[in-house]
BAFI-3210 file (N, C-alpha, C; in Angstrom, 3 decimals, decimal comma, padded with zeros to 6 digits):
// residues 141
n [1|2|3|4|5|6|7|8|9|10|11|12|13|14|15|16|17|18|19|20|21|22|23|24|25|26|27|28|29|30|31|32|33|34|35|36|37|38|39|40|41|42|43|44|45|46|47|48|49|50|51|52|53|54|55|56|57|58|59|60|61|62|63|64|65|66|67|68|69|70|71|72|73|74|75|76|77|78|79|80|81|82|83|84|85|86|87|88|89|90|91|92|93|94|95|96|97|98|99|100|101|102|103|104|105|106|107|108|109|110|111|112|113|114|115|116|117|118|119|120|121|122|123|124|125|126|127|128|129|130|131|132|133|134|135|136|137|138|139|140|141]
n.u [-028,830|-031,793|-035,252|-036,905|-036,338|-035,281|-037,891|-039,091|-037,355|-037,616|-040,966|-040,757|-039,789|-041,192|-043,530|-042,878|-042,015|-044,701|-046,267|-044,937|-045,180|-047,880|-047,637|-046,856|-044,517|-041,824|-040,344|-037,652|-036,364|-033,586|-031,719|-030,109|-026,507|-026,108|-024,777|-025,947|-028,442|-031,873|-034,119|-034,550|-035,611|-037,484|-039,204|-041,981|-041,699|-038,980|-036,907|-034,175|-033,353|-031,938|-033,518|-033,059|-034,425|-035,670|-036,777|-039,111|-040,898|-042,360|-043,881|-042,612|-040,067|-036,655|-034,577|-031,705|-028,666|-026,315|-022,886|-023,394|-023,362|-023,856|-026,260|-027,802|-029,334|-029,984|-032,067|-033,637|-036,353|-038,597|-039,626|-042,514|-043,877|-046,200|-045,969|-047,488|-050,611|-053,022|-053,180|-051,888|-051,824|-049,777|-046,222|-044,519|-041,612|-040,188|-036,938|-034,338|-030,679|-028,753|-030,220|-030,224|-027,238|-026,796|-028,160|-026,659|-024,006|-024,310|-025,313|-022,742|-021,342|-022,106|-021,860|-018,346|-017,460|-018,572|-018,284|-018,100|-020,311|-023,678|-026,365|-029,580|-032,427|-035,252|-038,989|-039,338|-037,084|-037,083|-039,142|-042,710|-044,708|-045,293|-044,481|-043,751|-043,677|-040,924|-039,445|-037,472|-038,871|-041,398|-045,249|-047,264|-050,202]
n.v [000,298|-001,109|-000,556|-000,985|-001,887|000,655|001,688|000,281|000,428|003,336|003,971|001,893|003,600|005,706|004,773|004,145|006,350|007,462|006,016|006,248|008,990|009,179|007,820|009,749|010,472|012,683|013,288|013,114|012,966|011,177|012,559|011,092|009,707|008,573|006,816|003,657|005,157|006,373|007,652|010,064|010,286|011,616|011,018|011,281|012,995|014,332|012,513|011,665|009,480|006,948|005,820|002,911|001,739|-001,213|-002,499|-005,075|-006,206|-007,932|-010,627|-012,423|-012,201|-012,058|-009,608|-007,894|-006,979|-005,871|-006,143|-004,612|-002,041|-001,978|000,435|002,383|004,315|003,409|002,010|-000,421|-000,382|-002,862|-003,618|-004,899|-003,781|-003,645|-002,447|-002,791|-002,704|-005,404|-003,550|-004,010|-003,853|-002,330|-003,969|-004,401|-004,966|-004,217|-003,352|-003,250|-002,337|-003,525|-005,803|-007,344|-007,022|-009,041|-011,309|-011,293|-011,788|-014,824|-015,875|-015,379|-016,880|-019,609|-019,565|-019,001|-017,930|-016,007|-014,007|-010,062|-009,641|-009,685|-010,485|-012,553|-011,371|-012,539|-012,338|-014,696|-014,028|-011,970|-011,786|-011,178|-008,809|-005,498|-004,196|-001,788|-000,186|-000,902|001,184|004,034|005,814|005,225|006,255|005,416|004,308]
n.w [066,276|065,831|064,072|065,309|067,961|068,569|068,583|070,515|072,945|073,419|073,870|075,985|078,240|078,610|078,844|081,390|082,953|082,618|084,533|086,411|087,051|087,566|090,378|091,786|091,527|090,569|087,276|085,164|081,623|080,143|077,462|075,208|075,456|078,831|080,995|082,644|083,187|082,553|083,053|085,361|088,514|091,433|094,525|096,310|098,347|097,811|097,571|095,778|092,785|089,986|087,393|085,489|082,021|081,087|078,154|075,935|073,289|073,508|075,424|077,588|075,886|076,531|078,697|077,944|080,161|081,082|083,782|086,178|088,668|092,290|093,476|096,275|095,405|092,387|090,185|088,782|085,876|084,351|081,268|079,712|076,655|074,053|070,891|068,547|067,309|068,317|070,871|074,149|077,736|079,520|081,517|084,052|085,842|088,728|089,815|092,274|091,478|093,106|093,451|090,841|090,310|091,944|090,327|088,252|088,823|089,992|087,355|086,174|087,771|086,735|084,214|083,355|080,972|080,472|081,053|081,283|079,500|078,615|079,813|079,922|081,078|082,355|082,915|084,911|086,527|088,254|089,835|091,123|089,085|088,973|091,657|092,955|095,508|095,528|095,118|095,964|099,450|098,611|097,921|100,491|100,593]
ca.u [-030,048|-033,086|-036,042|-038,467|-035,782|-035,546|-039,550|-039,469|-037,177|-038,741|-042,111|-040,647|-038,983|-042,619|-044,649|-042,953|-042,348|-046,185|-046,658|-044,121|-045,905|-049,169|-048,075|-046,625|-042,668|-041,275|-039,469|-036,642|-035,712|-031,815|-031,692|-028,578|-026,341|-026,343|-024,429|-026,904|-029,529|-032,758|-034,702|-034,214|-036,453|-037,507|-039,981|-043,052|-040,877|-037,763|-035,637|-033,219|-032,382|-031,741|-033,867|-032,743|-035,095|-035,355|-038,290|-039,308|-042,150|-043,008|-044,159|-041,848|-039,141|-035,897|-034,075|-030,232|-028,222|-024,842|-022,762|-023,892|-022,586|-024,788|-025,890|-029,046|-030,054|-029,989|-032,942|-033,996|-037,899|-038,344|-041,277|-043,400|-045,451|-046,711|-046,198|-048,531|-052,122|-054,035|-051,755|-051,512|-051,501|-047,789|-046,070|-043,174|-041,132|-038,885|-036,305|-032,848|-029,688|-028,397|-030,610|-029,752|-026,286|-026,402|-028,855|-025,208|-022,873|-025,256|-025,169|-021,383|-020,835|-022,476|-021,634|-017,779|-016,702|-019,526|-017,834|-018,492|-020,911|-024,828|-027,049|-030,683|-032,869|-036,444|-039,707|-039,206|-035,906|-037,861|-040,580|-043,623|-044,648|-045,896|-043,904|-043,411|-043,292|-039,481|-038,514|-037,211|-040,163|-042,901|-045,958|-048,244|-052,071]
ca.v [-000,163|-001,347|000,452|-001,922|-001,963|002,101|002,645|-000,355|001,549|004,762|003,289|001,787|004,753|006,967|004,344|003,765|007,400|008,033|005,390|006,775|010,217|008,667|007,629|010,786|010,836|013,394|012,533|013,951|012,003|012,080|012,540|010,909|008,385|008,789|005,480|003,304|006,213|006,284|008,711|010,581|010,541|012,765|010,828|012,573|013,661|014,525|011,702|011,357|008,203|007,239|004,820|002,291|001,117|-002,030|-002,653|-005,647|-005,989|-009,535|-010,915|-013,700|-012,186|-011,700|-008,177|-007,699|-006,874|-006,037|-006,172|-002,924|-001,526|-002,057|001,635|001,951|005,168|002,791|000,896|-001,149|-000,711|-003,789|-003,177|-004,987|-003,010|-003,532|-001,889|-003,375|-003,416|-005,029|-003,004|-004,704|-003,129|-002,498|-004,560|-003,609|-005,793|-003,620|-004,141|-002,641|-002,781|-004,571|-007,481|-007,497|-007,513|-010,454|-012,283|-011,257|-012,635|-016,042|-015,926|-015,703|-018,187|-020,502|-019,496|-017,828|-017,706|-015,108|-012,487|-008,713|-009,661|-009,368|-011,650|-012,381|-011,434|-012,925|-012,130|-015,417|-013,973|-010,512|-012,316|-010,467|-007,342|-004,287|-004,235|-000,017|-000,134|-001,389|002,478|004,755|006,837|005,058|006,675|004,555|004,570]
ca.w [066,904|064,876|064,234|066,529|069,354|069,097|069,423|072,239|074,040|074,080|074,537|077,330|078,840|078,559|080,103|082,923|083,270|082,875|085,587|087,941|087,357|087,761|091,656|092,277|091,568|089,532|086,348|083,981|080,593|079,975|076,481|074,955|076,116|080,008|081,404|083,164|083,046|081,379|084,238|086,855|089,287|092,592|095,012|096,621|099,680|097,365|097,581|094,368|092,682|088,762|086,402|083,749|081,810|079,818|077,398|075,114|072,516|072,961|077,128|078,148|076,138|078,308|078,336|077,917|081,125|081,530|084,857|086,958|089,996|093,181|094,428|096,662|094,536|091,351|090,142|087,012|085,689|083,137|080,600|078,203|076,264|072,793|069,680|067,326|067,484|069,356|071,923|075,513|078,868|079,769|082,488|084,658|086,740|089,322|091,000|093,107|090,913|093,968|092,940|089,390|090,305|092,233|089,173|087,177|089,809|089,433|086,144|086,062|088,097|086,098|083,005|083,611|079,819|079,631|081,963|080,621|078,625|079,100|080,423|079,498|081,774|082,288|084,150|086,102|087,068|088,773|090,723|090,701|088,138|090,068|093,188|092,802|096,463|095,851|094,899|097,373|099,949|097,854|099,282|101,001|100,340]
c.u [-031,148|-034,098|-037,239|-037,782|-035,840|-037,026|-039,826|-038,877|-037,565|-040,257|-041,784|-040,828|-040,456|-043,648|-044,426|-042,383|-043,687|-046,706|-045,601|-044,925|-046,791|-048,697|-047,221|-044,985|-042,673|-040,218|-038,717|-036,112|-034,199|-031,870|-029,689|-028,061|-025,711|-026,074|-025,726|-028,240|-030,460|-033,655|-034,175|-035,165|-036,430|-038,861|-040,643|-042,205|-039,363|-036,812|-035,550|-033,042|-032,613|-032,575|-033,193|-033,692|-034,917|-036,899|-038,389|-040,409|-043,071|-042,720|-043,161|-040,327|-037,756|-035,189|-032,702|-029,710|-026,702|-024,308|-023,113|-023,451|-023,428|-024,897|-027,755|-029,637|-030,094|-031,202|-033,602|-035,789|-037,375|-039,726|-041,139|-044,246|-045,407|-046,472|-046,538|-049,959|-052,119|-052,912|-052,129|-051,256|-050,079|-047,780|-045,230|-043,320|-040,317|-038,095|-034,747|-031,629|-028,724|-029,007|-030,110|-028,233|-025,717|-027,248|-027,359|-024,282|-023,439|-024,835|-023,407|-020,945|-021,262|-022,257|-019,740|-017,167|-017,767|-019,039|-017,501|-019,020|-022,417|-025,503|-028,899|-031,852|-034,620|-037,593|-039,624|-037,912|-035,940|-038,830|-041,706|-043,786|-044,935|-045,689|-042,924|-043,175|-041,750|-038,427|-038,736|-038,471|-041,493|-044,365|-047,253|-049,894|-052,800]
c.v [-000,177|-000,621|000,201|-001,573|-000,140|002,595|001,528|000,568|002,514|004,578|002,992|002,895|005,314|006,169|004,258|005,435|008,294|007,469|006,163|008,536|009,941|008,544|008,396|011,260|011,916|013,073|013,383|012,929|012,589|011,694|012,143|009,747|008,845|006,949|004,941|004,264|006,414|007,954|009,403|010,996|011,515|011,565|011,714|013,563|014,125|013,824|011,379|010,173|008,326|005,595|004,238|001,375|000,145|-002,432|-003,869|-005,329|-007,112|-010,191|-012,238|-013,759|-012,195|-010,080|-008,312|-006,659|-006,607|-005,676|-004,847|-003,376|-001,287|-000,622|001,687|003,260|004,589|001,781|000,614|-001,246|-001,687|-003,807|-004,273|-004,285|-003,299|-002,831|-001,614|-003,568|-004,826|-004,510|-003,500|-003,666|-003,495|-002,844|-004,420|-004,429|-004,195|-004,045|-003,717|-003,264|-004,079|-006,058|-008,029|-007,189|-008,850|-011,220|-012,205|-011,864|-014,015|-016,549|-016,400|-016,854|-019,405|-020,721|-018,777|-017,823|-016,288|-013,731|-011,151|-008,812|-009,643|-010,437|-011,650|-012,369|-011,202|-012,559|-012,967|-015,251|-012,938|-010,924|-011,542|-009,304|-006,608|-003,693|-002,961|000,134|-000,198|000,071|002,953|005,796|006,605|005,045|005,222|005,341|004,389]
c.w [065,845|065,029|065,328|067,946|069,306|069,284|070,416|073,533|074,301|074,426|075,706|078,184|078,955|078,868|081,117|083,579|083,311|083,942|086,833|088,171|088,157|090,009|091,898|092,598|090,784|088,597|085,215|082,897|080,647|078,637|076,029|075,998|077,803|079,960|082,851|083,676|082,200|082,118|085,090|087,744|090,952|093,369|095,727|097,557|099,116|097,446|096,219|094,266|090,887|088,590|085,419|083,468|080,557|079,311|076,604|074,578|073,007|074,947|076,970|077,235|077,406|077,520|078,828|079,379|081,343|083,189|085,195|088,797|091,210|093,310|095,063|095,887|092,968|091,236|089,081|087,011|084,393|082,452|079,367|077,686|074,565|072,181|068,344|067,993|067,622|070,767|073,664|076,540|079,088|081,429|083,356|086,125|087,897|089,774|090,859|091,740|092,221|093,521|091,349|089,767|090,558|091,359|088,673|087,581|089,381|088,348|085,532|086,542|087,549|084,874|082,940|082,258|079,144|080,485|081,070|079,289|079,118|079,085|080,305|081,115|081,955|083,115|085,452|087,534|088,253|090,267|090,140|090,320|089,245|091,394|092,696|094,073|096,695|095,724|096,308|097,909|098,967|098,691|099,071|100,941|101,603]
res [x|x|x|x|x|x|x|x|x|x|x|x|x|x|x|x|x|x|x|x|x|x|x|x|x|x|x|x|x|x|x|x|x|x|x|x|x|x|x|x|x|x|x|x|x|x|x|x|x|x|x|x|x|x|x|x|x|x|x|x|x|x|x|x|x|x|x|x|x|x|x|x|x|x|x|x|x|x|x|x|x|x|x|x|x|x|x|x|x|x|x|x|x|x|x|x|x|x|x|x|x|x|x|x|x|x|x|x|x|x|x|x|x|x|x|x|x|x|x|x|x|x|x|x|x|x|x|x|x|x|x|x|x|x|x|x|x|x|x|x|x]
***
C-alpha cells in the first residue's frame, strides 16, 4: 500500500470515527487486518454492528469494493477527506452492506468477466452524503 493511500485510509477511519462519536455512538478501532472491519461500533442504546471504511483523497474519485456478504449488522462509511492543504471538510456517503452488495450483483451482471474482483464505487452510486440516520438506533433529534 502506498504512502498517500495508507494516510487516506487512516484519515478516513478517524474522521468518521470522530463523527460517529460526535452523534453519540461508541467506537473501537481494530487494529490490523480485521476482514471487512475497520470499527466497531455500539449505538447510544447499545446496539452492536461493524464499520468498513473506505476513504479517497480526491471528491468524485470512486473507492474499491469487493463482493461482501449482506449482514444487517454490516455497514460501509465512504469518506473524502483531504490531505493536502487547503484541507476540505470531510464527506461521508453511508450505506447498508446489503446495498453495496446488490451495486456488486449489478455490476456483475454487467460486467461478468469481472467476478471476484472489485468494483469502483462512486458517490453517484450512494445517493446522498450524510444519511447517518441509515445506522442502526440512530438517535433522533
Amino acid at each position: 500500500m502506498s504512502k498517500i493511500n495508507l494516510r487516506s485510509q487512516w484519515t478516513g477511519q478517524f474522521f468518521a470515527a470522530a463523527e460517529l462519536t460526535r452523534r453519540g455512538y461508541s467506537i473501537s478501532f481494530t487494529i490490523g487486518n480485521v476482514e471487512a472491519t475497520d470499527l466497531h461500533a455500539q449505538s447510544p442504546n447499545g446496539v452492536p454492528f461493524r464499520i468498513e471504511c473506505k476513504s479517497t483523497i480526491k471528491l468524485g474519485d470512486s473507492w474499491l469494493v469487493k463482493r461482501v456478504k449482506p449482514s444487517k449488522s454490516h455497514f460501509f462509511v465512504f469518506i473524502y477527506g483531504s490531505i493536502e492543504e487547503p484541507f476540505d471538510q470531510p464527506q461521508f456517503w453511508i450505506s447498508s452492506s446489503r446495498k453495496v452488495a446488490r451495486l456488486y450483483d449489478k455490476y456483475i451482471s454487467r460486467n461478468p468477466h469481472s467476478e471476484g474482483k472489485a468494483m469502483n464505487v462512486r458517490p453517484k452510486h450512494l445517493g446522498k452524503p450524510s444519511r447517518w440516520e441509515i445506522l442502526p438506533d440512530y438517535p433522533s433529534t
